[in-house]
PyMOL commands that place a pseudoatom at each C-alpha (Angstrom):
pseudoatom trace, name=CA, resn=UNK, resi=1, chain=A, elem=C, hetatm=0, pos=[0.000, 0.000, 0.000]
pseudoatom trace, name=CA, resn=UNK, resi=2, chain=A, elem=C, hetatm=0, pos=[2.953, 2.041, 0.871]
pseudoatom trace, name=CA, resn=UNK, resi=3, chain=A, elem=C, hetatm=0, pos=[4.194, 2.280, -2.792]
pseudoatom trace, name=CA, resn=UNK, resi=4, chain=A, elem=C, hetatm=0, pos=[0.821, 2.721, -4.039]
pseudoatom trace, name=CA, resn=UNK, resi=5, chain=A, elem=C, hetatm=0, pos=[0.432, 5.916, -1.783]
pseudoatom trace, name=CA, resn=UNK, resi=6, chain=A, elem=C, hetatm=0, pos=[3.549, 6.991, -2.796]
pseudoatom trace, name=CA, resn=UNK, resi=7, chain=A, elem=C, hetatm=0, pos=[3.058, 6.899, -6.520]
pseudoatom trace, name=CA, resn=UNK, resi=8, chain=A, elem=C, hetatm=0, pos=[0.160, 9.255, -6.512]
pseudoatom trace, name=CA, resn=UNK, resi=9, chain=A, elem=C, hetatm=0, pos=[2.334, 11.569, -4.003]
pseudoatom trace, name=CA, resn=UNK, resi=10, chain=A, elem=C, hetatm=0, pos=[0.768, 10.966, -0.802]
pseudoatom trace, name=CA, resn=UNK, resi=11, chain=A, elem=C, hetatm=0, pos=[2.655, 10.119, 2.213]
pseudoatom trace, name=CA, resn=UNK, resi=12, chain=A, elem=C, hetatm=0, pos=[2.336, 6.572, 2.818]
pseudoatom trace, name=CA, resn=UNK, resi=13, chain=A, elem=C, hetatm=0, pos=[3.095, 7.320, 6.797]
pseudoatom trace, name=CA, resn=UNK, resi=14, chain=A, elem=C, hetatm=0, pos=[0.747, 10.072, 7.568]
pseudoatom trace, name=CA, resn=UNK, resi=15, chain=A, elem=C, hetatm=0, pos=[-2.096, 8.787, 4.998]
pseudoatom trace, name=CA, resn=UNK, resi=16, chain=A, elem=C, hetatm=0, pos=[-2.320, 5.769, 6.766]
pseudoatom trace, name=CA, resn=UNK, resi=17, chain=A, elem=C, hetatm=0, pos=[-2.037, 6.996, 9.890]
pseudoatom trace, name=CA, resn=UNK, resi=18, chain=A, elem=C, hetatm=0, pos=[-5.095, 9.310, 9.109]
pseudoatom trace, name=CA, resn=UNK, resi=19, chain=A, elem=C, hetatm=0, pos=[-7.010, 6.139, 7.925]
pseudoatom trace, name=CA, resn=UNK, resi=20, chain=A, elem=C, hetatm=0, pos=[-7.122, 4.519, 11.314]
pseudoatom trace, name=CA, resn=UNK, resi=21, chain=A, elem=C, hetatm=0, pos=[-8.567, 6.970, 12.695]
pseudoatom trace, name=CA, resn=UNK, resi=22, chain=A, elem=C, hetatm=0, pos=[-11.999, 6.298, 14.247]
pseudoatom trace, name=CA, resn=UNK, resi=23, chain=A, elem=C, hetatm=0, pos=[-13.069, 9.123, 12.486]
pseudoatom trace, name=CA, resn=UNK, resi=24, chain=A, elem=C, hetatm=0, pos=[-12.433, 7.971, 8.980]
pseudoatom trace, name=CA, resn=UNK, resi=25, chain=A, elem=C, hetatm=0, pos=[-13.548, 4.518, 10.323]
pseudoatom trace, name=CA, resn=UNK, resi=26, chain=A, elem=C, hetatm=0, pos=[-17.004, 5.505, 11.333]
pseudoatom trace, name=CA, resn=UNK, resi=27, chain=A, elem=C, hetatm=0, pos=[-17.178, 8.351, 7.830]
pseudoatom trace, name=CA, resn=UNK, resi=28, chain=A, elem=C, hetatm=0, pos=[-16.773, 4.750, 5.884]
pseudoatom trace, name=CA, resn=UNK, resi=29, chain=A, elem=C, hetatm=0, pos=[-19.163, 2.866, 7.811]
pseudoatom trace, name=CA, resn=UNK, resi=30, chain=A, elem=C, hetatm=0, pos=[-21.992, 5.724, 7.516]
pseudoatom trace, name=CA, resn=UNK, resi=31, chain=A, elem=C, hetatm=0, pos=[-20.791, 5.911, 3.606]
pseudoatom trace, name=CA, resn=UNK, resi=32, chain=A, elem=C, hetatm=0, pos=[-21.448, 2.241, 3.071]
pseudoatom trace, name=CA, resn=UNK, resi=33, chain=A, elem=C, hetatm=0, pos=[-24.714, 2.449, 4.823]
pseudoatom trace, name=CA, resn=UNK, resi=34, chain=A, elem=C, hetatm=0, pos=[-25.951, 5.155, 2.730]
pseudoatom trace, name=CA, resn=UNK, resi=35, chain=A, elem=C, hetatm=0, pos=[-24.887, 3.184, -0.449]
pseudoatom trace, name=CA, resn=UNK, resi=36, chain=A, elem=C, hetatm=0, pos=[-26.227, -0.445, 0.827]
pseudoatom trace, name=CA, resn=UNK, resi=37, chain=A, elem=C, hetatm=0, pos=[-29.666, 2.079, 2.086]
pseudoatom trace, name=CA, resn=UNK, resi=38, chain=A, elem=C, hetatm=0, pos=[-29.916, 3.114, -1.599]
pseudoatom trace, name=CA, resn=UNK, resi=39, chain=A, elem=C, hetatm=0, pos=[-29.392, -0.536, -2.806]
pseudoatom trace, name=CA, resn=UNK, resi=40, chain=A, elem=C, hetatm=0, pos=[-25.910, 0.050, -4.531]
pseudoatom trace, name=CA, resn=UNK, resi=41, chain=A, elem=C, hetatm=0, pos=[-24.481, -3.998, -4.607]
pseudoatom trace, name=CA, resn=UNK, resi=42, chain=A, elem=C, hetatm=0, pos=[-20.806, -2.442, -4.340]
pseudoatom trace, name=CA, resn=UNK, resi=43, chain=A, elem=C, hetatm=0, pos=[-18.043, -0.149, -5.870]
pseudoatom trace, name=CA, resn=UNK, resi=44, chain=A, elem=C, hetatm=0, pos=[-17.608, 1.075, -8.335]
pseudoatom trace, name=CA, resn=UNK, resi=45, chain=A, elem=C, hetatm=0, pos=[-21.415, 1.353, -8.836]
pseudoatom trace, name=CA, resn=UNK, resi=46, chain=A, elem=C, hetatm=0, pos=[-23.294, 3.557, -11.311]
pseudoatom trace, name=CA, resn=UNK, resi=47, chain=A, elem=C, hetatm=0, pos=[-26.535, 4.950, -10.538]
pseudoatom trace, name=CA, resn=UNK, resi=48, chain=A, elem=C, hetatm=0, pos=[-28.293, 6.190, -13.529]
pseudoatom trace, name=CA, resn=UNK, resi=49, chain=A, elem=C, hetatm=0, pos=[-30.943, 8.803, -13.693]
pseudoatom trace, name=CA, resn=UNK, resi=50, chain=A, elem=C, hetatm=0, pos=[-33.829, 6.269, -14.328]
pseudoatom trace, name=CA, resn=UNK, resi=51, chain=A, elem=C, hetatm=0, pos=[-32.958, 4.085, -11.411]
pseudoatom trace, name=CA, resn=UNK, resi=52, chain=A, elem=C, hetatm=0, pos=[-30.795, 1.579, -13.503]
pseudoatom trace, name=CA, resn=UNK, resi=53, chain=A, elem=C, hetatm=0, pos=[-27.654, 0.211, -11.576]
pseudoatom trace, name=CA, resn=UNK, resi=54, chain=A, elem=C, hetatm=0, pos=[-23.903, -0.645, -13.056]
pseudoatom trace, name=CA, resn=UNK, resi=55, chain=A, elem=C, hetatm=0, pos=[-21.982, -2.417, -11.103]
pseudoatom trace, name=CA, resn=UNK, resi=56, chain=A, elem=C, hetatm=0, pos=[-17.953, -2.927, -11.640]
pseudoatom trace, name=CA, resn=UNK, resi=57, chain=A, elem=C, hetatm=0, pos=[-15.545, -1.241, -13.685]
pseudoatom trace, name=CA, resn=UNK, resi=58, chain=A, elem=C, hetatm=0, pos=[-16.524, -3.636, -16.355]
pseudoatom trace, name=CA, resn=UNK, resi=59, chain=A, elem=C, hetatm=0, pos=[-19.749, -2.383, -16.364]
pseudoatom trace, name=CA, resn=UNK, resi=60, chain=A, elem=C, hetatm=0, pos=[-19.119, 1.238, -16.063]
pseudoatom trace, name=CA, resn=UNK, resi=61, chain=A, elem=C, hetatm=0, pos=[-18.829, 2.131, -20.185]
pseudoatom trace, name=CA, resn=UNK, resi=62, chain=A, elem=C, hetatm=0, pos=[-22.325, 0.377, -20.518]
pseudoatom trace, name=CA, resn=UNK, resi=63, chain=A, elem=C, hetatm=0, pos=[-23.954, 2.715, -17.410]
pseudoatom trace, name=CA, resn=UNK, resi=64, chain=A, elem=C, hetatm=0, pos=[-22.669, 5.938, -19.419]
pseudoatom trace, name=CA, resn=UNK, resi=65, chain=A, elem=C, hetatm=0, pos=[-23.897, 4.595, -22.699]
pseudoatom trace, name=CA, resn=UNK, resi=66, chain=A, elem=C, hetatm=0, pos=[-27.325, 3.528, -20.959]
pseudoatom trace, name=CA, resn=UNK, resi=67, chain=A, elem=C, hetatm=0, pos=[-27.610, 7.144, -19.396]
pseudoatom trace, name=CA, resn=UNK, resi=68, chain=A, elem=C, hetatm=0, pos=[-26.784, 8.580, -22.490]
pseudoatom trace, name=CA, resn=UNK, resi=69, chain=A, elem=C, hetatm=0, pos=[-29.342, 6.947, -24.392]
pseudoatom trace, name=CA, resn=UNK, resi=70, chain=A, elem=C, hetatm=0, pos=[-31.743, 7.325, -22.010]
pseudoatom trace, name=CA, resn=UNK, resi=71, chain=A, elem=C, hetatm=0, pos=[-31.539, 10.773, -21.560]
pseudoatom trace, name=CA, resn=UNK, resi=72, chain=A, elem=C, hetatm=0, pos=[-32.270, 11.661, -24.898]
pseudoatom trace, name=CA, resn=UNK, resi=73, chain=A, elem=C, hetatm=0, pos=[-35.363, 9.694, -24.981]
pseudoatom trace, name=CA, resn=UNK, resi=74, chain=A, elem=C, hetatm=0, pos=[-36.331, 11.153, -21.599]
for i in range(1, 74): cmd.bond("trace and resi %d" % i, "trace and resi %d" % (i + 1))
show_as sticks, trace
zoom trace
């Protein structure tokens, strides 16, 4: 994870020192409450405007195409 952080120019140290904070803990609980409350299956998840889920990064080019399409026929 260290290396990771580091590529993108965080500090691995002090990033995940922030991240185990209780905090951050209980931010990501309440955030994966909301998501499971609106009946998102996981991340990444696209929502679209018509109530049509994506789900997975395999998925996401077909969520943007189906909002697309359905947008202009809205």
């Amino acid at each position: 994870m260290a290396r990771l952080l580091e590529a993108v120019g965080a500090d691995p140290e002090a990033t995940l020192a922030l991240a185990d904070q209780g905090a951050v803990k209980d931010r990501l609980k309440m955030e994966c409450a909301t998501a499971k409350a609106l009946g998102l299956p996981g991340a990444p998840c696209l929502a679209t405007h018509d109530g049509e889920i994506f789900w997975g990064n395999d998925r996401l080019e077909q969520g943007l195409d189906w909002a697309k399409r359905t947008s202009r026929s809205a």
